[in-house]
N, C-alpha and C positions, 0 to 999 in steps of 0.2 A: 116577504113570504108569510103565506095566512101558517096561524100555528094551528097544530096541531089539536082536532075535537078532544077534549078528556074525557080519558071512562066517566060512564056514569052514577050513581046513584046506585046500587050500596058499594059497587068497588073502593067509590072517594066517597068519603066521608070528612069535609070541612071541619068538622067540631072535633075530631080527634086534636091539632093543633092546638085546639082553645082549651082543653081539659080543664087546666090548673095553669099558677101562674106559674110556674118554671116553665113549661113550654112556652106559654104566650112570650115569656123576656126570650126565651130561647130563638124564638122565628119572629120576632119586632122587627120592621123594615126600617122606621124612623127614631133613633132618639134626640132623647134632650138632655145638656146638663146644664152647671152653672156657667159654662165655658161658652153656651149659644146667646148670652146674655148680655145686655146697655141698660145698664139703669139710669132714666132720664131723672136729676134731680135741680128744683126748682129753687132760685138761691132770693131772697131776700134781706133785705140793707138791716144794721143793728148786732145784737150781741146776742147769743143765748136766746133765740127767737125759732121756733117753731110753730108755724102759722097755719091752721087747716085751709084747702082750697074747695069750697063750698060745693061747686060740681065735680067731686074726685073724692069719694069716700076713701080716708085713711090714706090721703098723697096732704104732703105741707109743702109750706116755702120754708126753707131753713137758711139759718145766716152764716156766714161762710163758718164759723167755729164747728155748726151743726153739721153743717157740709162734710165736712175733716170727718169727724162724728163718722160718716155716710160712707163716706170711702172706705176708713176702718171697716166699718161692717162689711162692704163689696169685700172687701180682702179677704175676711173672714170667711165668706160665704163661696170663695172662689169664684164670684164674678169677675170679669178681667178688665170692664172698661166702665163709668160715667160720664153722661152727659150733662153739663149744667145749664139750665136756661137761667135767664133773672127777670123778675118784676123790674123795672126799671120806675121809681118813683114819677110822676106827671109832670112835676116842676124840673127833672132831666130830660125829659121828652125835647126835643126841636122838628123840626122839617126836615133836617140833612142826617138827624140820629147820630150827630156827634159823640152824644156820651156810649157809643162803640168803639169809640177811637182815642178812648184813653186811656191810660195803661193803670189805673186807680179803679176801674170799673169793676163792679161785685165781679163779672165772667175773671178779668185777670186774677184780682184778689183771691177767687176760690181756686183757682187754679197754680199759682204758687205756694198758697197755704197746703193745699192736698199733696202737692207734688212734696215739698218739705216733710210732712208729714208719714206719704205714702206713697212715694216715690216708685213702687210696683204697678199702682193702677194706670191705667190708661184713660187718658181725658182725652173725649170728645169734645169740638165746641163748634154749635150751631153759626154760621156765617149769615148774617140779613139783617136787614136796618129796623123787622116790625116789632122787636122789644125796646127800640130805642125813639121810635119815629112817632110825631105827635099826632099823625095821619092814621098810623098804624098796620100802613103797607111797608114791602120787602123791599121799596127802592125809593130816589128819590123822586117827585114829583112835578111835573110842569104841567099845572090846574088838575086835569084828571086822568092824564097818563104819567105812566111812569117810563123814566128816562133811562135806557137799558145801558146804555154805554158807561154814562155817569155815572150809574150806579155801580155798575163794575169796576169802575177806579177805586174807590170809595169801600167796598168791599175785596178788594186787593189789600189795602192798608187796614183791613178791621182781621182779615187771617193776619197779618202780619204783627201786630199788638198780640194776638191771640198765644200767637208761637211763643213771642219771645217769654210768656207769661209762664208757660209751660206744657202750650197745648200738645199731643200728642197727635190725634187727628184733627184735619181742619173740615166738617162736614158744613159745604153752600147749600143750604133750602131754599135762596130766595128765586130762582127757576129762570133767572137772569142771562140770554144766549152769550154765549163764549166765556161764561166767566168760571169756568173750570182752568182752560188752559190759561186764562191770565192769573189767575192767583196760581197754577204751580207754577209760573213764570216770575212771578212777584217772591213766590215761597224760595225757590232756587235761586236767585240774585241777591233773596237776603242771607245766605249762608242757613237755609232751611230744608235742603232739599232731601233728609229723612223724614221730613212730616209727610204721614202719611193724607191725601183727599178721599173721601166717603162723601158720594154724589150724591143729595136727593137728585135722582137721575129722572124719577118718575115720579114725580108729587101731583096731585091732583088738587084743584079744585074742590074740594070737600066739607060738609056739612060737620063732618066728624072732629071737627079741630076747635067746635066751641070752647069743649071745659080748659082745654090748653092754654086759649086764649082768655080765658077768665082766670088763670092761673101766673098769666103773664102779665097779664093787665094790658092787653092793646084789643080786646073787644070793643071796650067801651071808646077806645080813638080812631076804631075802621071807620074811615069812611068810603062808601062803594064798596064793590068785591075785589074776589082777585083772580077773575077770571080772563083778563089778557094776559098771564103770565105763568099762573097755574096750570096743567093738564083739563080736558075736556072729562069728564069721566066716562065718556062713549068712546072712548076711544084706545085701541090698543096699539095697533100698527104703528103709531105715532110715538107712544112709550118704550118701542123698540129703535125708531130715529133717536132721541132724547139718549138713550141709555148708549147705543154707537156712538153718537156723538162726545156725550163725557167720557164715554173710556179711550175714545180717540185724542183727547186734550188732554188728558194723564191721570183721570181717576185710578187710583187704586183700587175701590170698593166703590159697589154702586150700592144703592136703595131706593124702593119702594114704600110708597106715603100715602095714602091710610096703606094697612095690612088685611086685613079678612077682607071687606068690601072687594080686595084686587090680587087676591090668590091667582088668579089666573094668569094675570101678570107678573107674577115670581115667578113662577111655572115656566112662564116664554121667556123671561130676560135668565134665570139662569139653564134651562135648554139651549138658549141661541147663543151666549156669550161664554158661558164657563166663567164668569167672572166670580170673586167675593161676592155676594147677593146679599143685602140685609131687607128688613121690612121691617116698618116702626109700627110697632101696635099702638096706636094714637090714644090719645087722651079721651076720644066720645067711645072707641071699643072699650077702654079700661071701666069707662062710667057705668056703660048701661051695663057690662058683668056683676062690678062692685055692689050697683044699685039693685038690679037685680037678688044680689047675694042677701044683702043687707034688708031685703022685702023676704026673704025665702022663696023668691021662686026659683031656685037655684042653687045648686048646692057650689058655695064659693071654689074651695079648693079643686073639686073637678072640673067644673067650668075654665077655669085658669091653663090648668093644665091642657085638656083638651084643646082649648086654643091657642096655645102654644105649639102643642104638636102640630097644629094642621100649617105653619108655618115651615114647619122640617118638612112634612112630607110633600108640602110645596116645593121644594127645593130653597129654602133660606138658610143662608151659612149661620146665619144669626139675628135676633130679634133686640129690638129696641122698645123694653117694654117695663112700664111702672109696677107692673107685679114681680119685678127682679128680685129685690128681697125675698118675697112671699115665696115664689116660685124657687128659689134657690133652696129655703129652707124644705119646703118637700120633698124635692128632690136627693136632699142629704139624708133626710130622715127614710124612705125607701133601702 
């Protein structure tokens, strides 16, 4: 049904609404708290180690002590969940990304340190072989493809280390077909079957993911792209297959990877599906705001914010984003 023409001009008068800010809180369609929040934090080997990551103004790599550190804060700030990535040192690097699959690896170490620690937060943990692999692709390789089956054994037993460590959610980025339903299938046979999956459902293909990668240390071991396994970024129809698909094999929660470039795509996966919907505000959004900030073209704090809302009123349950701290503390101080 077409709605209904509105009176016009001076009957309605829009800016009534906006007067002052009690009104405006009063008719806000979307908010934010610390509640919509993942703070991704990036772990590095060592003791009392906070290490700046050169394309991320004001993000470190911290060592799991600092980590603990990190969670404390989340709690404090009433963020509910972190993510940990790790630098994986070059002389742990191999071809098959073994050192994922051992239960001594910084990911488990920060994850039972936290949990002992802070036993309320909620640990995410990234599922893919490219912080571990010498190639510095998500799978393993035969010359210049990557071997999807293989690789999803192989990432069956890397959630499975992840669990027993203390993970809370087990979230697959590597965009690997079928390998949602074989890890909840691996996850349930090992006596796992409350861990929660958070699908990157929709990950693209993306430019956006440099400083990440420069934060992880597998830029420097890519070789080729990852665009047979990655999303197209033309393409939407398909990120609705991808997204039926993982929730069809037992995601929990899906997501959306970059975040702003692919508003559109939150939009239609949670329209179509009604599922948990997350979007990770990626490591090159975080940069060029930072950078920005940090040149003055921009005023940081509203910048941030702003960009966070257009994730709610996208429809996202929740954001996975490095200004979680930053962003939390505004939001408490409001």
């Amino acid at each position: 049904m077409t709605p209904p023409i509105p009176p016009a001009f001076p009957a309605i008068r829009m800016r009534r609404n906006r007067k002052s800010d009690w009104a405006r809180r009063m008719v806000r369609e979307s908010r934010l708290s610390p509640d919509d929040l993942i703070w991704p934090v990036f772990l590095v080997d060592g003791d009392n180690i906070r290490q700046p990551v050169a394309s991320m103004p004001h993000v470190e790599r911290l060592s799991v002590d600092q980590a603990v550190l990190a969670a404390k804060e989340a709690r404090e700030l009433g963020i509910p969940c972190i993510a940990p990535f790790p630098y994986t040192n070059p002389e742990l690097r191999d071809a098959e990304g073994s050192e994922a699959l051992k239960s001594d690896n910084l990911v488990s170490r920060a994850c039972r340190d936290i949990k002992d620690a802070v036993p309320e937060i909620g640990i995410l943990t990234d599922v893919a072989l490219d912080p571990y692999t010498s190639h510095g692709h998500d799978g393993l390789m035969d010359g210049d493809s990557i071997l999807n089956d293989e690789t999803v054994d192989i990432l069956c037993q890397q959630a499975i280390n992840q669990a027993k460590a203390g993970a809370d959610i087990i979230a697959p980025s590597d965009m690997m077909d079928g390998r949602v339903g074989a890890i909840r299938k691996a996850l349930d046979d090992s006596g796992f079957e409350d861990i929660q999956i958070m699908a990157y459902a929709a990950k693209y293909a993306s430019c956006f993911y440099g400083p990440f990668r420069d934060a992880v240390g597998s830029e420097s071991q890519l070789r080729g792209d990852k665009r047979t396994y990655q999303m197209d970024p033309g393409n939407s129809d398909e990120a609705m297959r991808e997204v039926a698909l993982d929730i069809a094999e037992g995601a929990d929660m899906v997501m959306v990877k970059p975040g702003l470039p692919y508003l559109d795509i939150v939009y239609r996966v949670k329209s179509t599906f009604g599922m948990p919907t997350f979007a990770y505000q990626v490591s090159g959004e975080y940069a060029m705001i930072a950078a920005a900030a940090q040149n003055s073209w921009l005023d940081h704090d509203r910048a941030m914010m702003e960009s966070l809302m257009s994730f709610k009123r996208a429809g996202a349950d929740g954001i996975l984003t490095y200004f979680a701290p930053a962003a939390a503390k505004s939001m408490l101080q409001d």
